[in-house]
Backbone bond lengths (Angstrom), bond angles and torsions (degrees), N, CA, C in turn:
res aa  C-N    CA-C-N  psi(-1)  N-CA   C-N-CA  omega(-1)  CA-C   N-CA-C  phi
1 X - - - 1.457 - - 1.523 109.95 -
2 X 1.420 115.56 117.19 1.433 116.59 174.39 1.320 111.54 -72.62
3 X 1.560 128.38 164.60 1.367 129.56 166.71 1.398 98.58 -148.12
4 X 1.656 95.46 137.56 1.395 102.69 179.67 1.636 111.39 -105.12
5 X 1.448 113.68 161.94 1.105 117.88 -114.67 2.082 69.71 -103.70
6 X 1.319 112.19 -25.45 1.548 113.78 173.49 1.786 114.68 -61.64
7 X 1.924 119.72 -12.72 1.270 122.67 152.54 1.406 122.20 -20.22
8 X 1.078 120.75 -62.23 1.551 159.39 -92.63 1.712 95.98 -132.07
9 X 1.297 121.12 100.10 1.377 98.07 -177.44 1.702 92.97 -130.63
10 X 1.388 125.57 -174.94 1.165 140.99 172.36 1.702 108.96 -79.33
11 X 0.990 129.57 -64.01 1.420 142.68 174.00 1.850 119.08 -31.74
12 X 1.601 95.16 -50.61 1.218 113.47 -179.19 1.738 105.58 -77.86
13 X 1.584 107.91 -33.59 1.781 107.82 -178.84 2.150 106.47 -67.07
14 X 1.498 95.35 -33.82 1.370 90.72 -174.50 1.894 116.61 -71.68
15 X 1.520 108.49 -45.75 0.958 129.15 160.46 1.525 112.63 -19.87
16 X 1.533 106.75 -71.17 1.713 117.72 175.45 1.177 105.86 -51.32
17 X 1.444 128.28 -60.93 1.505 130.41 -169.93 1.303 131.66 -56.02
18 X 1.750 100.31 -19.02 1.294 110.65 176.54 1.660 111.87 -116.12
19 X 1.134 104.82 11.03 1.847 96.43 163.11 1.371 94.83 -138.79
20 X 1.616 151.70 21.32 1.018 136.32 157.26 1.362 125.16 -127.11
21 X 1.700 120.76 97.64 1.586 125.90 -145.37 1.272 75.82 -64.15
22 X 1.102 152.74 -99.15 1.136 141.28 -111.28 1.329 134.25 -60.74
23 X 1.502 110.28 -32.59 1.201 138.45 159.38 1.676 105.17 -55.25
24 X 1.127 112.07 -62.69 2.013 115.05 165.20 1.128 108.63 -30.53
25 X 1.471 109.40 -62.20 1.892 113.13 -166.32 0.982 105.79 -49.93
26 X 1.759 111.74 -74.10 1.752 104.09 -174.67 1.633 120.38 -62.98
27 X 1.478 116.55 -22.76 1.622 95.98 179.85 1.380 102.31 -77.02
28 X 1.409 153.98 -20.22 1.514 145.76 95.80 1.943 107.21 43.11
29 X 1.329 69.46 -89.89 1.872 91.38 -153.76 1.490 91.83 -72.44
30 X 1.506 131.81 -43.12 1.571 112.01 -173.38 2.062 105.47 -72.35
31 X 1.060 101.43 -27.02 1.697 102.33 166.78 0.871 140.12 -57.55
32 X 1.409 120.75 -31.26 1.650 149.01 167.19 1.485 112.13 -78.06
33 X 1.559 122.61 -36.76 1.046 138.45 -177.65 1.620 85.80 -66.46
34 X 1.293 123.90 -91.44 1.470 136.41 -155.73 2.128 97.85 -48.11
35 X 1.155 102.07 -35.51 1.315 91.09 171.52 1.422 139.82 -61.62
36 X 1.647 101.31 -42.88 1.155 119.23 175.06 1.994 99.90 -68.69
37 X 1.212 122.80 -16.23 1.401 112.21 -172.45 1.448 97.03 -76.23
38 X 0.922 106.69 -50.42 1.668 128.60 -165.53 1.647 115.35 -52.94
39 X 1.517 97.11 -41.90 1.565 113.24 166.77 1.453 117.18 -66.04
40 X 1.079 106.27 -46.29 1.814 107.65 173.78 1.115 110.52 -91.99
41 X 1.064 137.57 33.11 1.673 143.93 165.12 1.527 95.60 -113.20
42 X 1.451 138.20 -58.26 1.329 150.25 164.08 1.830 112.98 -38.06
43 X 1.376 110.43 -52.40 1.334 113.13 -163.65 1.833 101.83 -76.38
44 X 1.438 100.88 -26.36 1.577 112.39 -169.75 2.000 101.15 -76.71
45 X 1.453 84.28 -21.11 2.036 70.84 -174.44 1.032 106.06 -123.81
46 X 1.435 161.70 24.38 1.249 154.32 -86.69 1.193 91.54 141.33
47 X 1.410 146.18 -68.09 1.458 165.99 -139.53 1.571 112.00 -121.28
48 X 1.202 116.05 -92.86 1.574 116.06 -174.58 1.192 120.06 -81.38
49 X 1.236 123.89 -6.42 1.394 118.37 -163.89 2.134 109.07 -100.80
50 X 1.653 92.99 -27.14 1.681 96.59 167.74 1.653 114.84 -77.31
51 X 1.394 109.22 -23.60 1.611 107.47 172.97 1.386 98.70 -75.10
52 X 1.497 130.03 -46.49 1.369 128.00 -142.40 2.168 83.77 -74.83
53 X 0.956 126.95 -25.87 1.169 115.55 -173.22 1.428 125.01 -88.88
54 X 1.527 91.34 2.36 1.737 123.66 177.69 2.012 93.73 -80.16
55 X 1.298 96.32 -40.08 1.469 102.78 -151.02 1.536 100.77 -77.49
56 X 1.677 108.52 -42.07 1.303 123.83 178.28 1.719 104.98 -38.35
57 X 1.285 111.09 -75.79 1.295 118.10 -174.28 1.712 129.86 -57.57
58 X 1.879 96.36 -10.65 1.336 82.81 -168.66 2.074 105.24 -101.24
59 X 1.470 109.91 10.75 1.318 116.02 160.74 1.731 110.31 -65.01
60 X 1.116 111.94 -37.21 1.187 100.63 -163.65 1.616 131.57 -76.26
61 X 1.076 116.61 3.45 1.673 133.21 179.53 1.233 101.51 -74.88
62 X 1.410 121.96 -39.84 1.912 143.04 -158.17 1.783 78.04 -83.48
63 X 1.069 121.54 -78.31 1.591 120.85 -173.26 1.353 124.71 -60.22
64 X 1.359 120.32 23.68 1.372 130.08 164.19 1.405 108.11 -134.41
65 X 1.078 114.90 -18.92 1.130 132.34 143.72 2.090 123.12 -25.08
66 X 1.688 81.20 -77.74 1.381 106.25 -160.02 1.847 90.05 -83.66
67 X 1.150 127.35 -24.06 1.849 126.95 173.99 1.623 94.99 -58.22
68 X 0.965 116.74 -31.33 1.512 129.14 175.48 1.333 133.04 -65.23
69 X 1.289 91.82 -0.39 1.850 110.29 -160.54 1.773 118.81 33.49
70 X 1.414 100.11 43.41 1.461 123.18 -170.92 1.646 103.21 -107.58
71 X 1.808 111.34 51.98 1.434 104.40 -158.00 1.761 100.56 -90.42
72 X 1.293 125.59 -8.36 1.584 89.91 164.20 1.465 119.00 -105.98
73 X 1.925 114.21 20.75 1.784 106.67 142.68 1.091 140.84 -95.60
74 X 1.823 105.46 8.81 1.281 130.49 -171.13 1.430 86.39 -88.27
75 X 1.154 121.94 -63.65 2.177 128.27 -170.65 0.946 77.32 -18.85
76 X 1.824 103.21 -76.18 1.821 109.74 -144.18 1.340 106.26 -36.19
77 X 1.429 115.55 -70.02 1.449 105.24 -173.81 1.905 136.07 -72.09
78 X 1.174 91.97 13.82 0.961 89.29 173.83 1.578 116.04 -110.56
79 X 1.441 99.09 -13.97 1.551 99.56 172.13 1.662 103.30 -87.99
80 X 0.790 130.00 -22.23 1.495 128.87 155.25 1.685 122.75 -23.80
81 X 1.318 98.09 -57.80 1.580 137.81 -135.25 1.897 73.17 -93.51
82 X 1.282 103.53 -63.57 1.826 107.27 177.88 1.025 104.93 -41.56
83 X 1.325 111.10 -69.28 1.534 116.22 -164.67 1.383 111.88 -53.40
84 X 0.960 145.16 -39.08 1.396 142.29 -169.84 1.640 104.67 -93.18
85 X 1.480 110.95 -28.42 1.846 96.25 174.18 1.093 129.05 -146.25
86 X 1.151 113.14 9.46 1.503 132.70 145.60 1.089 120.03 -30.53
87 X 1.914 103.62 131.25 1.737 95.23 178.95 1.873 100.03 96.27
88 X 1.210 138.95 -50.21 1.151 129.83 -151.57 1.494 114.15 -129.77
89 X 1.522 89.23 -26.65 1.833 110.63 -179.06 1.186 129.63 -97.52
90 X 1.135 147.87 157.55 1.504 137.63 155.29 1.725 118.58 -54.45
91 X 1.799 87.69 -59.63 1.905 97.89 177.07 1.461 106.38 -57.38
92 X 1.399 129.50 -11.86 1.821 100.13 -178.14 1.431 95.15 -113.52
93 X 1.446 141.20 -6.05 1.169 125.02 152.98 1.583 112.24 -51.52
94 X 1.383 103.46 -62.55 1.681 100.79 -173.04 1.256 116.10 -54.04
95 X 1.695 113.85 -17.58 1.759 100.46 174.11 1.555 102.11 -90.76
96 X 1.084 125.71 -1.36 1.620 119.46 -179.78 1.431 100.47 -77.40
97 X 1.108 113.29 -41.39 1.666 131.27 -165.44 1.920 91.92 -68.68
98 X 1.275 107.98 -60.14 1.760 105.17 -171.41 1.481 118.64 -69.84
99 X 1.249 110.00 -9.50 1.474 125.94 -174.87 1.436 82.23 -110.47
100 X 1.248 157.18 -94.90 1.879 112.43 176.06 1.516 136.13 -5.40
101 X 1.306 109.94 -31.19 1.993 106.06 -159.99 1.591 71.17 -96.25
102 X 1.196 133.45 -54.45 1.629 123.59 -171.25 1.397 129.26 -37.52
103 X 1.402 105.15 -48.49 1.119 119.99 165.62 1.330 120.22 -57.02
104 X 1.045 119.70 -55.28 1.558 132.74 -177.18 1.780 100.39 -53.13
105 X 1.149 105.45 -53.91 1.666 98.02 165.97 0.941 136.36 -38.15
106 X 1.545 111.95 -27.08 1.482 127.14 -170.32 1.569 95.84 -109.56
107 X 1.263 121.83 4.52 1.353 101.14 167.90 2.130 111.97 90.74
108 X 1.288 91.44 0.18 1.271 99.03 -177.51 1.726 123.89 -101.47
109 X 1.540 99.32 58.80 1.019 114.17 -179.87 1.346 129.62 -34.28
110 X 1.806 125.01 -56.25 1.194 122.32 168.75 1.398 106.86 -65.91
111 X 1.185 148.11 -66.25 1.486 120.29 -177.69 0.838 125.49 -28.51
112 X 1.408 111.71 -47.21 2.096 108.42 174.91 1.041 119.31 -57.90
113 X 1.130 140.50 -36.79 1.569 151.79 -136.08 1.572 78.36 -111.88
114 X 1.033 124.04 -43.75 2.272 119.43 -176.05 1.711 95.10 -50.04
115 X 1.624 112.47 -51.96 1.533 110.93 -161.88 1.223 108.06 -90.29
116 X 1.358 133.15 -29.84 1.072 130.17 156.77 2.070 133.28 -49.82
117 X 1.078 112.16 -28.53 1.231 142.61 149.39 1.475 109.82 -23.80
118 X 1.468 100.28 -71.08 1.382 114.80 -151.84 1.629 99.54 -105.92
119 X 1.082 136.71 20.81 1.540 138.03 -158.88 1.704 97.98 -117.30
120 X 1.729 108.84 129.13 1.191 110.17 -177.65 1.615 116.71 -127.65
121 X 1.641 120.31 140.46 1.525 90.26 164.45 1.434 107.41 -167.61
122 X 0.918 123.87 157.77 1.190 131.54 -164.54 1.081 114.01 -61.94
123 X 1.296 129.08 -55.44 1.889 124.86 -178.02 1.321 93.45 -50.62
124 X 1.905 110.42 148.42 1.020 120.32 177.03 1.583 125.43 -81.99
125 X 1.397 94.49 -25.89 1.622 98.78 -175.15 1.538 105.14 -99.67
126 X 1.394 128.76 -22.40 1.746 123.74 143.05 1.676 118.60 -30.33
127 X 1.427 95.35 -59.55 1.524 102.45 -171.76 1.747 105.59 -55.26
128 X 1.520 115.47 -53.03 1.737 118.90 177.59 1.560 111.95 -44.59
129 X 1.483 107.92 -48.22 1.289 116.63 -163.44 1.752 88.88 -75.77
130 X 0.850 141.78 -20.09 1.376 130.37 172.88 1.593 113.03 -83.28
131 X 0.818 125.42 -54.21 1.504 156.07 164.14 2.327 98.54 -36.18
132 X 1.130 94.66 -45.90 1.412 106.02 -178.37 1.468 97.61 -83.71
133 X 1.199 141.73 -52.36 1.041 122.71 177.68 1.206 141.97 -95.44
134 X 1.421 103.05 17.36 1.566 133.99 135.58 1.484 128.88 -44.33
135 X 2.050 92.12 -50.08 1.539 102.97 170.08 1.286 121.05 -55.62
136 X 1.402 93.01 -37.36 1.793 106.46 179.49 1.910 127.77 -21.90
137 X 1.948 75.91 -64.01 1.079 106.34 -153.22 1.831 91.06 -75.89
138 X 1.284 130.72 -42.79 1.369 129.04 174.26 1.546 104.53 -59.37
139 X 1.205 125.47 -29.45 1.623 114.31 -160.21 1.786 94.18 -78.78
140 X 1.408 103.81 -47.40 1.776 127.94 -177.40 1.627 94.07 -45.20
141 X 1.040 104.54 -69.88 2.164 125.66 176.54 1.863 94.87 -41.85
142 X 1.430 135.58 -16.53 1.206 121.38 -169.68 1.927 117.27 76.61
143 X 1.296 97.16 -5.75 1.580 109.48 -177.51 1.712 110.31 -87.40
144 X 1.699 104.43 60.28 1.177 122.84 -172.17 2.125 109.59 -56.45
145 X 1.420 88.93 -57.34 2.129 87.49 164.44 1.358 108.22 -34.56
146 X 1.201 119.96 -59.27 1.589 126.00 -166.83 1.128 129.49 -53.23
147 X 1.642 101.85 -57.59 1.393 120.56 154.05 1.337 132.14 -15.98
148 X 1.655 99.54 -80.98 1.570 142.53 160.36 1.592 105.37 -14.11
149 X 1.683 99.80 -62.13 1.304 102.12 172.25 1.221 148.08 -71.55
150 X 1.524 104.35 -15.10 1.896 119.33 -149.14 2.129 72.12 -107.99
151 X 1.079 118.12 -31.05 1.456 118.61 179.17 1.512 98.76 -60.69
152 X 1.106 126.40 -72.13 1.506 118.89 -170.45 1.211 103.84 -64.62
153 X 1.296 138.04 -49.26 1.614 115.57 174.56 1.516 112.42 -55.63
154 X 1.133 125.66 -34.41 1.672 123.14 -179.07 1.729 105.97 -51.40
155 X 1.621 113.60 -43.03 1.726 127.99 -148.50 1.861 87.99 -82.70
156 X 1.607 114.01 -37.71 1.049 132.22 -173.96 1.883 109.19 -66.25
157 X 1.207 114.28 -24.92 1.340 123.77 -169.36 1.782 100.91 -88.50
158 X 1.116 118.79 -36.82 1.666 109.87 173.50 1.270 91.69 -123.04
159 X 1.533 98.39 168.39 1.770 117.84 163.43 2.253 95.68 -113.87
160 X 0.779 95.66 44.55 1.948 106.26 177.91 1.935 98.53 -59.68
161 X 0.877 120.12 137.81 1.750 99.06 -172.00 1.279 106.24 -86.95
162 X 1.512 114.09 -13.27 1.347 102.81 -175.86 1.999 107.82 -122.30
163 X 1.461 108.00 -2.81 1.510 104.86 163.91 1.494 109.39 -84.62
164 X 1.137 113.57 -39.42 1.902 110.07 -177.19 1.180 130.77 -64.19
165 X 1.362 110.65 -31.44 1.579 130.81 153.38 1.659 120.34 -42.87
166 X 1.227 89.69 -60.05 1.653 111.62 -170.61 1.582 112.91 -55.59
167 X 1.232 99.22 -41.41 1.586 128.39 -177.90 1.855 112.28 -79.66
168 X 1.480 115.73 -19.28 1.453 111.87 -178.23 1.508 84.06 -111.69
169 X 1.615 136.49 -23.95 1.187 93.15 168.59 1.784 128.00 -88.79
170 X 1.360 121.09 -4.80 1.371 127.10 -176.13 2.211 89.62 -76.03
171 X 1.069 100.47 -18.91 1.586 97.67 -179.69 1.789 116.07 -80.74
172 X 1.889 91.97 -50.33 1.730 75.91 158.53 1.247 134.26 -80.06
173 X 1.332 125.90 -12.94 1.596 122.92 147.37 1.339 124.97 -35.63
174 X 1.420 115.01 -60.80 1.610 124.71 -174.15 1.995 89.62 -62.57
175 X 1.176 116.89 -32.69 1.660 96.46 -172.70 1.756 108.17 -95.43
176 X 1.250 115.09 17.83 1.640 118.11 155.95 1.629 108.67 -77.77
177 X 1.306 92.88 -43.78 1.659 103.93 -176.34 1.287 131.92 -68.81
178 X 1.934 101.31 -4.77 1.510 115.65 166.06 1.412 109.82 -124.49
179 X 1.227 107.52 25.01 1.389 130.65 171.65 1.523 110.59 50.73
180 X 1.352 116.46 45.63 1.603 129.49 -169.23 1.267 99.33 -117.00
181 X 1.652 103.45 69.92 1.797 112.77 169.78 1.457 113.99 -43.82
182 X 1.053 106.31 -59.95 1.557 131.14 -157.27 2.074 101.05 -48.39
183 X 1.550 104.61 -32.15 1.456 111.77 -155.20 1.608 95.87 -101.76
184 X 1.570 111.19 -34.49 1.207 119.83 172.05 1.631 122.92 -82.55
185 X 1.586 114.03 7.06 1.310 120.48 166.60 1.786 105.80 -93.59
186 X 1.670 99.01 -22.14 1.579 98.35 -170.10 1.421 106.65 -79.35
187 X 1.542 117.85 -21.46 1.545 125.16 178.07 1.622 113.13 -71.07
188 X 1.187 107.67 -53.55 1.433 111.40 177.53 1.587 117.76 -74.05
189 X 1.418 115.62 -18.65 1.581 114.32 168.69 1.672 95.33 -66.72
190 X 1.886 121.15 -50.01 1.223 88.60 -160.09 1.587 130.95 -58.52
191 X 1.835 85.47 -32.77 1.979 84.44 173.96 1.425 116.32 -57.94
192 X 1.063 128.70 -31.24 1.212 121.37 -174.21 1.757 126.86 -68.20
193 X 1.506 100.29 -23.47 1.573 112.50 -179.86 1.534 96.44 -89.26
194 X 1.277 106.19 -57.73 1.793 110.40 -160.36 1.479 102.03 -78.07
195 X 1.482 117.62 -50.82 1.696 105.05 -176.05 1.662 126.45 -118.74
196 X 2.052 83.76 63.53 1.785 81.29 -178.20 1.386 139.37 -68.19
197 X 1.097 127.79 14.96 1.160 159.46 -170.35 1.663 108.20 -103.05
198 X 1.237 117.09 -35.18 1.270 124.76 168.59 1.605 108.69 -20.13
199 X 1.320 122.20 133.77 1.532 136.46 158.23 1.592 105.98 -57.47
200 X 0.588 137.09 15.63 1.675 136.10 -165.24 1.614 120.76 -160.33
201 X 1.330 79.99 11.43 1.904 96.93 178.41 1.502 119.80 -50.39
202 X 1.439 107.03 -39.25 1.331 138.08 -164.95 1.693 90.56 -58.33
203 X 1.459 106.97 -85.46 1.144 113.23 163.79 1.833 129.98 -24.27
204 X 1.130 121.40 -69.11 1.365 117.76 147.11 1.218 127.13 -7.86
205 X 1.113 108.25 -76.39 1.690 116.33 170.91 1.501 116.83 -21.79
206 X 1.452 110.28 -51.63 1.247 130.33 -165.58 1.403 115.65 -80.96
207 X 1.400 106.62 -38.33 1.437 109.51 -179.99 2.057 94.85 -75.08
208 X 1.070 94.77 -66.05 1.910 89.68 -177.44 1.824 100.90 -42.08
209 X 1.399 124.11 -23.14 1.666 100.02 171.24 1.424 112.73 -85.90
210 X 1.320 122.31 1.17 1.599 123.50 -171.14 1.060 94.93 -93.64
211 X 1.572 142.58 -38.56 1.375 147.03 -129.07 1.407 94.73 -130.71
212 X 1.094 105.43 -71.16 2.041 108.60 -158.12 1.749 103.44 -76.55
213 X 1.456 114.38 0.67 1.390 86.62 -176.02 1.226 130.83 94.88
214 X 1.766 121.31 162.52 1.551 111.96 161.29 1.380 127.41 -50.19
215 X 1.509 114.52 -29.83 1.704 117.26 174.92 1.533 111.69 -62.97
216 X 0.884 119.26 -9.61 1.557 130.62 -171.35 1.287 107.37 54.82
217 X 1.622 124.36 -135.96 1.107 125.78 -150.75 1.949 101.56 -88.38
218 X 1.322 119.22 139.13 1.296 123.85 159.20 1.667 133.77 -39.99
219 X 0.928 131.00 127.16 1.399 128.63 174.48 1.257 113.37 -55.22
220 X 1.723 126.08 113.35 1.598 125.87 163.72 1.480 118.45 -21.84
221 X 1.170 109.44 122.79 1.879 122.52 171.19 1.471 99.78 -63.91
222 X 1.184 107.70 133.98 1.431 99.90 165.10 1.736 124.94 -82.61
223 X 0.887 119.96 128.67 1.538 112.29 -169.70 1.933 117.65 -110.28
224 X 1.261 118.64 150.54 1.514 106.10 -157.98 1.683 108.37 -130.93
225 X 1.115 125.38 122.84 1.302 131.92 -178.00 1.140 119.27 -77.68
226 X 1.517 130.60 118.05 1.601 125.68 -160.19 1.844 103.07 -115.33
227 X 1.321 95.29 6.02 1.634 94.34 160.51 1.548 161.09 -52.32
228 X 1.391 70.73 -28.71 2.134 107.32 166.33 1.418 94.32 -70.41
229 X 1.503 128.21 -39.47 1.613 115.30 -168.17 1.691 107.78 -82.60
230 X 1.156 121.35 -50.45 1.283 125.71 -174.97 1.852 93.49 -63.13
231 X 0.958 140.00 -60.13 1.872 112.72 174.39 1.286 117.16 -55.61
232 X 1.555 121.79 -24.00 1.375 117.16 -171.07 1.473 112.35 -86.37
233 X 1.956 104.34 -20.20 1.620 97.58 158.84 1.259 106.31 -93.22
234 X 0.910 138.93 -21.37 1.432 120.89 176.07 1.863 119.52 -54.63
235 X 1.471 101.93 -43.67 1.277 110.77 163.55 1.318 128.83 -61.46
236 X 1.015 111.48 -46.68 1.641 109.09 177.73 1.662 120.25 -70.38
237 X 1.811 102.23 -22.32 1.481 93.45 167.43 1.454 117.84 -86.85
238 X 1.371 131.08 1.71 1.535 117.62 -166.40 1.851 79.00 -117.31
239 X 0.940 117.16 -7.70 1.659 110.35 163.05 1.557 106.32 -67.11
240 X 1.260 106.55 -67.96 1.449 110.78 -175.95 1.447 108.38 -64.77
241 X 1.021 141.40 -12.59 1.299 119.88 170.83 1.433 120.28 -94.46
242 X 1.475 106.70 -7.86 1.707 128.14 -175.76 1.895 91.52 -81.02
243 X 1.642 112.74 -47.88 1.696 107.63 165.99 1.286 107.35 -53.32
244 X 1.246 120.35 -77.75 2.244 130.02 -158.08 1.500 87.66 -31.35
245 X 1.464 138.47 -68.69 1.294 137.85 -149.49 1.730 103.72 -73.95
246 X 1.321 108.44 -32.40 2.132 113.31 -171.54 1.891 72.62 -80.52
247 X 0.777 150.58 -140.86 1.201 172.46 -100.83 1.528 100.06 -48.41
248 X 1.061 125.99 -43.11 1.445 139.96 169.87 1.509 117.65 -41.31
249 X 1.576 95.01 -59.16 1.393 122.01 165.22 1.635 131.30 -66.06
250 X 1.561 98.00 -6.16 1.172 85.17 175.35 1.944 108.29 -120.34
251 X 1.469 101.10 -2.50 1.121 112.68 174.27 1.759 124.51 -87.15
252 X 1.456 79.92 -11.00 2.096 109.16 168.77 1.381 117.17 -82.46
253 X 1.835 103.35 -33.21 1.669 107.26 -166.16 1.878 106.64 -76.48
């Protein structure tokens, strides 16, 4: 059945809208929806994105700085650079992050590990490499558990073939050092199944004969992604609620 598009009038749309709640509600809720998109599409380019390019540029004085081996006028500016956009920006994350490695130069482990803490970012293998040298700063601190851990969440944050590796084995290291064979055979089995190719295989070998024993290395866990379900409920409920309101609406008209 065709419908022409002269059906369709203004009079008759208000008419519906104002004697059929249901039809109100959802043209409501899909209006607010498209608004709220519209608003954060505006605020993101218009709004954050001319500061964020404020922020971009103003890391970089601290990092020519610090190429300089000029690392306590690099801090300064880089805690500057934090202070003013940190938290909201790209450029003052990355100076939170470089004003970490500074510190660490200086031996100032807990300071790093404070900014490192709190440092966020979207690339996945940025985030590890931050996340890893977080571990650093706990393994450096003697806070080998901590370590242990912030390492496998770091290896867990990319699949990089040669950062994730690097990162489950500095993790089964830290768990020799708490004498947790058993956890540090499961680290070095994984490189060995998932990244045999690894530059450091050699090594591997050795740690899975220190740790795992005559059985050698453990069989890979299988692990399961439950992401397909959370879109597939997400979909099926804004389906069904896109029906409750059409059916409503048409049992109103």
């Amino acid at each position: 059945m065709q419908m022409n598009i002269q059906d369709f009038n203004l009079s008759d749309l208000k008419e519906k809208f104002s004697k059929n709640k249901s039809f109100r509600i959802g043209t409501i809720i899909v209006g607010s929806l498209i608004g709220l998109v519209l608003l954060y599409f505006a605020y993101r380019q218009f709004v954050w994105k001319p500061v964020n390019d404020k922020a971009n540029n103003s890391y970089w004085k601290g990092q020519l700085q610090f190429n300089k081996d000029s690392v306590d006028a690099a801090i300064k500016l880089f805690k500057e650079s934090e202070k003013k956009y940190g938290g909201s920006y790209t450029g003052g994350e990355i100076s939170k992050y470089h004003l970490a490695r500074c510190l660490m130069d200086k031996k100032d482990f807990k300071g790093a590990a404070k900014h490192l803490e709190e440092v966020q970012f979207e690339n996945k293998n940025v985030e590890a490499s931050a996340k890893g040298l977080l571990a650093d700063c706990y393994s450096e601190m003697g806070k080998y558990d901590k370590a242990m851990q912030t390492y496998e969440e770091a290896s867990s944050a990319t699949d990089h073939e040669l950062i994730s590796p690097q990162l489950l084995q500095l993790a089964g290291r830290c768990a020799i050092k708490l004498n947790k064979t058993d956890q540090a055979c499961d680290y070095f089995s994984t490189i060995k199944h998932k990244y045999p190719v690894y530059s450091e295989i050699k090594s591997i070998d050795k740690f899975i004969g220190l740790t795992c024993g005559p059985s050698g290395a453990k069989a890979p866990k299988k692990s399961y992604s439950y992401k397909w379900l959370f879109w597939l409920t997400g979909g099926v409920l804004i389906a069904g609620i896109s029906i409750y309101f059409y059916s409503k609406s048409r049992k109103s008209a």
